[in-house]
N, C-alpha and C positions, 0 to 999 in steps of 0.2 A: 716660426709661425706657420709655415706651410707644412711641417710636420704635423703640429696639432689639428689644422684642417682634415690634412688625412685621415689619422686617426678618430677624429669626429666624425667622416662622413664611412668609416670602416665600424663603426657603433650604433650609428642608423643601419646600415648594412645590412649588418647582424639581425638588427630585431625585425627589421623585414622580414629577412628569412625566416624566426622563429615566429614570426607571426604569422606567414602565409603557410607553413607548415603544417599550424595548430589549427586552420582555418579561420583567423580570426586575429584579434589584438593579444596579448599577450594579457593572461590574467593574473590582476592584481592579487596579493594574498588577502586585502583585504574584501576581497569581491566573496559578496555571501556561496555559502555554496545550497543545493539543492540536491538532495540525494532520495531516490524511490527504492522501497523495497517490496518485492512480492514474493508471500508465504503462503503454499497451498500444502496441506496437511495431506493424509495419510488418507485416499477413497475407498479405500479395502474393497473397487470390484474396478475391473477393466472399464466399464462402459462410464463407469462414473470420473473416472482415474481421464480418460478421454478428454469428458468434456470439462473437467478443471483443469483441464493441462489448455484448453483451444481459451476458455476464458483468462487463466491467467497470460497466455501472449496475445491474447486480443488489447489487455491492458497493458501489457509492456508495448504494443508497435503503437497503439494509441498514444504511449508518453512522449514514442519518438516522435510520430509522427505530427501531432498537433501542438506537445505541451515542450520540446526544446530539447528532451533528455535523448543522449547519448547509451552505448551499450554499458560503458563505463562507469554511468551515474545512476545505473538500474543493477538493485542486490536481487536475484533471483531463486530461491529455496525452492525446491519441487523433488521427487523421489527420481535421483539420480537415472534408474533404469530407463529410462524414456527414452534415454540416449541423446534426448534435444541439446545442442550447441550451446542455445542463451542459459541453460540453467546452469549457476555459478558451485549450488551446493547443494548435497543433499539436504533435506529439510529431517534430518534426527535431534532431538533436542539437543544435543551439546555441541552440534554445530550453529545452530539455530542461537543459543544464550550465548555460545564463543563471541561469533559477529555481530550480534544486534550490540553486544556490549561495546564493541568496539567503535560504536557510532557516539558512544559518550563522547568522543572526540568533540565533536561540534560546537556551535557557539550558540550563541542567544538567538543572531543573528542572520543565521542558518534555518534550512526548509528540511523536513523529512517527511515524506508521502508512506504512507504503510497501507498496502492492500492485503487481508487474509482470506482465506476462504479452503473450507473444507467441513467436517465433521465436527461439528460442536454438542457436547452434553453439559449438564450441569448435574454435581454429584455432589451431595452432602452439601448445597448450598452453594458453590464455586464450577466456574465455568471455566470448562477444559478443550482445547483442541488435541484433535486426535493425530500425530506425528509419525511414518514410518518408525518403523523398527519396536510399536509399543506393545504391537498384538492386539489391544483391547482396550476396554475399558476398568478389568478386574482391577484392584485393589493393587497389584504390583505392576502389572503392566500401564497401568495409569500413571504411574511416577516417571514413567518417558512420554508422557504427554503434556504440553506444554498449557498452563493455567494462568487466569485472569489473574492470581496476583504476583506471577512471575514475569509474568507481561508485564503490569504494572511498574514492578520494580526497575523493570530494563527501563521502558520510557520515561521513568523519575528522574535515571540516571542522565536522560538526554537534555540540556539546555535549549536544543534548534525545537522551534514551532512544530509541530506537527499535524498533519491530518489523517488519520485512522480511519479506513473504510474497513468493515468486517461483514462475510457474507457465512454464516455457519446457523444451525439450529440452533435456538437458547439466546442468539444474538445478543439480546440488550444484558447479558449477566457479563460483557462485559466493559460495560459504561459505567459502575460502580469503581473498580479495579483499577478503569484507567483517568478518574477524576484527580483533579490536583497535580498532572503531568505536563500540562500546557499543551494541550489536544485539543484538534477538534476530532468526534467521535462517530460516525456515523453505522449504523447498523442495520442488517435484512429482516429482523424479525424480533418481536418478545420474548420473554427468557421463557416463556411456559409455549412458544412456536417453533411449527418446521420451518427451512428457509428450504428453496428450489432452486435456488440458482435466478430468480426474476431477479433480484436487487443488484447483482453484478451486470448481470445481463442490458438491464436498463439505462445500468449507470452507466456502463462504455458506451451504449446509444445516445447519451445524453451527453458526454465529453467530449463527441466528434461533431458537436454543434456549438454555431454561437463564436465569442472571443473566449482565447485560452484564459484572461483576463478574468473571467467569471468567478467570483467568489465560491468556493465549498460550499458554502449555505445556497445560496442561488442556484446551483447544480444539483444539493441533495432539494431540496424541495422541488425543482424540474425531474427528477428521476422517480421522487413519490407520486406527483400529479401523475407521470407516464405510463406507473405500474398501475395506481388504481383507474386507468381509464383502458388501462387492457381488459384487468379482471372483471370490469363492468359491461365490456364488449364481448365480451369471448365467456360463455356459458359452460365449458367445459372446464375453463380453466378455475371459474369459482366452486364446480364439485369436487376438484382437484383440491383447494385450499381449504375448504367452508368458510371458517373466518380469515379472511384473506391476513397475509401478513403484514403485521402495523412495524415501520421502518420507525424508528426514533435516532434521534439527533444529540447533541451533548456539545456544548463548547462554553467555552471564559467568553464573553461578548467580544470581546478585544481582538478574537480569531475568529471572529465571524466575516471576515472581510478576506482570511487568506486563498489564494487561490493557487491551484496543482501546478503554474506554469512555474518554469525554473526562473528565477530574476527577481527582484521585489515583487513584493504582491500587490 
């Protein structure tokens, strides 16, 4: 009998220590999981390359910081040369379709945040982001640039919930692409506008307010009021746009409630 004691209290022990380790309780497998990913495409000029590089870790220190994530549960795609630390992979398309595929793993159950942002066209109808290593937009160098309905395909293959923020020119061509993937979709511009960089910009200003709690829908309509009440303040910035950028939104009603924190929604 005194042996079993032992042994029982050498099995708490244990998971003390595996707990205080991991910071935390020991987690269950079936605890949902939550995974972010940020894809910044290919800026073809230093100055641009710049400020996609400070937007996309303005949103990765904002996941850690406010929404739970760890460096671990953030996939980060960016043109390797930057030399930055948090960047996990180059963003060339067959790295890019390798990994995202490998997120099929997931369950139903399961959260994936997808932020993109960089060069967006639409060519012959289909909306294309532009990827290191493609050169161009030409007819061959376009086929290393990653398109709405390859996008599409990857996130069909995913079961876990998604929410999709996309910040590129052409934006809403690809809310058609990604319907029927169990997303919510939100975008910086119309498929016939430029995007500037406001709709990301905004949205991180709006993420660091409020409860992490906030539904996607309650965030992107707080990030649209915020944009059009700049461009209504600020005179320079509407000869900058003329027709300011119209953000549109896309979701199953059913995901309209999910929000970017890691844990249920």
């Amino acid at each position: 009998m005194k042996k079993k004691a032992l042994y029982f209290i050498a099995i708490l022990a244990l998971g003390f220590l595996v707990s205080s380790s991991s910071g935390g309780l020991v987690t269950s497998p079936d605890t949902p999981k939550c995974i972010a990913v940020i894809l910044t495409g290919d800026p073809t000029h230093e100055l641009v390359f710049a400020q996609f590089h400070e937007t996309s870790m303005s949103f990765y220190n904002t996941l850690i910081k406010y929404y739970g994530y760890t460096d671990d549960s953030i996939i980060l795609f960016e043109h390797k040369g930057n030399g930055s630390k948090e960047v996990d992979f180059n963003a060339e398309k067959g790295t890019v379709i390798r990994e995202l595929s490998k997120l099929a793993r997931l369950k139903a159950k399961d959260k994936l945040v997808i932020f993109i942002q960089g060069m967006g066209r639409i060519i012959k109808g289909e909306i294309y982001l532009r990827l290191p290593g493609s050169g161009g937009w030409e007819e061959e160098n376009n086929k290393l640039n990653l398109s709405g309905e390859e996008l599409g395909e990857l996130m069909g293959a995913i079961k876990a919930k998604k929410i999709i923020l996309i910040e590129t020119c052409n934006s809403k061509g690809w809310i058609k692409p990604l319907q029927n993937t169990n997303s919510v979709v939100a975008v910086s511009c119309d498929s016939n506008q430029y995007s500037y960089g406001q709709f990301s910009g905004s949205l991180v200003a709006e993420l660091k307010k409020g409860s992490p709690r906030r539904s996607i829908k309650e965030i992107y309509e707080a990030t649209r009021r915020q944009n059009e009440e700049a461009l209504r303040q600020n005179r320079y910035l509407r000869n900058i746009f003329g027709t300011p950028p119209r953000f549109s939104y896309s979701s199953d009603p059913a995901n309209d409630g999910l929000s970017i924190a890691r844990g249920p929604s």
